[in-house]
N, C-alpha and C positions, 0 to 999 in steps of 0.2 A: 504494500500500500504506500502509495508517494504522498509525499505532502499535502498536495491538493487535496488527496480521497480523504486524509487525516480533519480537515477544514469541514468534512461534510459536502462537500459542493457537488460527489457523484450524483447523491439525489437532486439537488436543484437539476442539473442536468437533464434527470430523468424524465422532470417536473417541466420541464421545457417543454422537452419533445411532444409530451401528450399535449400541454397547451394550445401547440401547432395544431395537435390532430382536433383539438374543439374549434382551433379559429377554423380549420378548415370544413367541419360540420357546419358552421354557420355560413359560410356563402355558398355550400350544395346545398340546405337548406333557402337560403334566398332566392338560387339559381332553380327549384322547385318550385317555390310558390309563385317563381314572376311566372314559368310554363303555366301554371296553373288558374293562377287570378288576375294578371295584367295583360289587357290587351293593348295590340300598339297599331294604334292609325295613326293617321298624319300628324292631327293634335291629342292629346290627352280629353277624353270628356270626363267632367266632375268625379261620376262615380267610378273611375278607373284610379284615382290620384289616392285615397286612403294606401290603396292593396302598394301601389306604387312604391310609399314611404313606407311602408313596413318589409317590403323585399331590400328597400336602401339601405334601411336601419341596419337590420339583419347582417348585409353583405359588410357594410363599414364594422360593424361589430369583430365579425368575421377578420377583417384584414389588420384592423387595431389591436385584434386577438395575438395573430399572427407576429404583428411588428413589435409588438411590445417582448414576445417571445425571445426573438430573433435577437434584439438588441440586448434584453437583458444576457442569453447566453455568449454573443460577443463581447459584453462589459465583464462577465463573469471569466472568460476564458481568460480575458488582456492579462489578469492575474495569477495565471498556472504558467511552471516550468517547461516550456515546452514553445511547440511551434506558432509564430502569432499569425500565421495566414488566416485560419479559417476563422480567430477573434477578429481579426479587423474585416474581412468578408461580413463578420455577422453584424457586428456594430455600423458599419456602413448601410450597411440592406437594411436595418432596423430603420436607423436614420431616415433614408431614403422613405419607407415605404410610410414614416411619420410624415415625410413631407407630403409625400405623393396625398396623404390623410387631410394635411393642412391645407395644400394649395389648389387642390381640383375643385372645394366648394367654394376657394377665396376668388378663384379666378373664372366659375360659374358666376356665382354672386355677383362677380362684379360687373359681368357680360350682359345678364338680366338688368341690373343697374343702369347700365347705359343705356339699353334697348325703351328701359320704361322710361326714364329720362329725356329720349330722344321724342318716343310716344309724346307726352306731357309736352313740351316744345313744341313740335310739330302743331299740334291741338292750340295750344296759345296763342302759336303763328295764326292762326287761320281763324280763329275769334278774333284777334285783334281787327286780320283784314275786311272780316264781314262786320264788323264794329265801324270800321269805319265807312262802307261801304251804305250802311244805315240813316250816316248823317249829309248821303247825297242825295242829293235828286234829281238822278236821271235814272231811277232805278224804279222802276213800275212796285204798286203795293203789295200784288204777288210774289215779287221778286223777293222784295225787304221778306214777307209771311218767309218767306222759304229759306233768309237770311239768319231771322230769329229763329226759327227751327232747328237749322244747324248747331246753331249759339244753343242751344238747350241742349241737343243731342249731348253734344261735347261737355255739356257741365256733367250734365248725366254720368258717361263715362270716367270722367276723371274724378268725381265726389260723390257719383248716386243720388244727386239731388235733381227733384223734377222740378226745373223752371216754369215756370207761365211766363209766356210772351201772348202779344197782339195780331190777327192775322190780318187780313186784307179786309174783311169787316167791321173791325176797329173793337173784335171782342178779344176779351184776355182766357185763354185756354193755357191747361196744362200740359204739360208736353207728355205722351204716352209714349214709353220707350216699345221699340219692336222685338221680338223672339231675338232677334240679331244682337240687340244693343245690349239686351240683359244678359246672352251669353259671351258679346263684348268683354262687361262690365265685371262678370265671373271668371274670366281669364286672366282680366289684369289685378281681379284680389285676389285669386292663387299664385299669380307674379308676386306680386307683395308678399305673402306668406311665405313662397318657395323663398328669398331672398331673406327674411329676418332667418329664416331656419337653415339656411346654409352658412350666414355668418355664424346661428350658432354654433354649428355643426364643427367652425374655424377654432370657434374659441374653446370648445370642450376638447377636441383633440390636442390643443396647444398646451391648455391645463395636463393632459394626460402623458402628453408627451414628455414636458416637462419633471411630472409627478414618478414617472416611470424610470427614466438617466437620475433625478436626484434620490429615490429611492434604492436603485439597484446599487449607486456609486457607494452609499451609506452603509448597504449591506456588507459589500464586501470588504470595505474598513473594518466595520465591526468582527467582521468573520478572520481576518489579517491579525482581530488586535487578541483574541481569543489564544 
C-alpha cells in the first residue's frame, strides 16, 4: 500500500467513478424523456416548453454531475506520487466542461437579449413613425383608424395592455388582440422567462463551480495534514 492508499483516497477514487456513472444516468435519462414528451416543430408551442425544461434540467444535472466528478478526481490525483498526465487531463476536462456549464446559457441568454431588444426597438421605431404620421394631414381618417390600431397592437405586444384609440367614426374602441397577437405576446413572455432562467442557470453553476475546486482543494489539505 503507497502513501496515497494510506491517505484513504482509493475510495474517493472509487466514489468518483460511480458519480460519473449517475451523471451519466441523468442525461440517458433526459435523452429519454425528450424521445418521449418533447416534440420539435419549427417553434416550441406552450404546452411542449414544461417537458422541454425538465429534459434540460435533467441533462445539465447530468453533465455538472459528471464535471464536478472529473475535476474533483484530477485535483485529487495532482497530489499522489506518480504520473501527473491523466491529473491535469482531469482537472482541465472538469474545468472545461464547468465552462462549457457557464457559458452556453451566458451566451444563449445573451443572444435572446438582443433579439428581444432589437424586437422592442424595432416596435418603438414604428410607433414613433405612425405617431407622427397622426399629426399630418394628408392622411385620410381611415388611414390614421389603421395608424392607431397598429399603435395599440404594438403596446399590446410589448406590455399586454389593451389600448382604446378613435376610428374613423370618431368613436373610442378597445383594441381586440387577434389569435396571432396573443400567441405573439406568449412567445415573447416565454423569451422573458427563458432569459431570467438561463442567467440563473449562469449563476448556480458558477456558485457550484466554485463551491466544488474550493471544497475539493480543502479536502485534500486536510487529508495531506492527517
Amino acid at each position: 500500500m503507497n502513501k496515497w492508499q494510506k491517505l484513504g483516497f482509493r475510495k474517493s477514487q472509487d466514489n468518483i467513478e460511480w458519480t460519473i456513472w449517475i451523471g451519466t444516468g441523468f442525461i440517458l435519462l433526459a435523452i429519454i424523456c425528450s424521445l418521449l414528451f418533447v416534440k420539435k416543430p419549427v417553434s416550441y408551442p406552450p404546452q411542449t416548453l414544461p417537458a422541454l425544461y425538465i429534459t434540460s434540467f435533467l441533462k445539465d444535472i447530468g453533465f455538472g454531475i459528471i464535471a464536478s466528478a472529473i475535476l474533483v478526481g484530477g485535483l485529487i490525483r495532482l497530489r499522489k506520487d506518480e504520473k501527473k498526465t491523466r491529473a491535469y487531463m482531469g482537472t482541465i476536462g472538469g474545468v472545461l466542461l464547468f465552462l462549457f456549464m457557464i457559458g452556453k446559457p451566458a451566451i444563449t441568454s445573451t443572444m435572446l437579449s438582443n433579439i428581444q431588444a432589437d424586437t422592442f426597438k424595432a416596435g418603438n421605431s414604428l410607433i414613433e413613425k405612425l405617431s407622427e404620421k397622426l399629426n399630418r394631414n394628408d392622411f385620410t381618417s381611415a388611414e390614421k383608424t389603421r395608424f392607431r390600431k397598429s399603435i395599440a397592437k404594438e403596446n399590446y405586444f410589448q406590455d399586454g395592455s389593451l389600448a382604446k384609440y378613435v376610428n374613423e367614426n370618431g368613436t373610442t374602441i378597445e383594441y381586440s388582440p387577434t389569435p396571432e397577437d396573443i400567441q405573439n405576446r406568449e412567445m415573447s413572455l416565454i423569451m422573458a422567462r427563458t432569459i431570467r432562467i438561463l442567467r440563473a442557470e449562469v449563476l448556480f453553476w458558477t456558485i457550484v463551480f466554485v463551491a466544488v475546486l474550493t471544497g475539493t482543494i480543502n479536502y485534500v489539505k486536510r487529508k495531506l495534514q492527517d
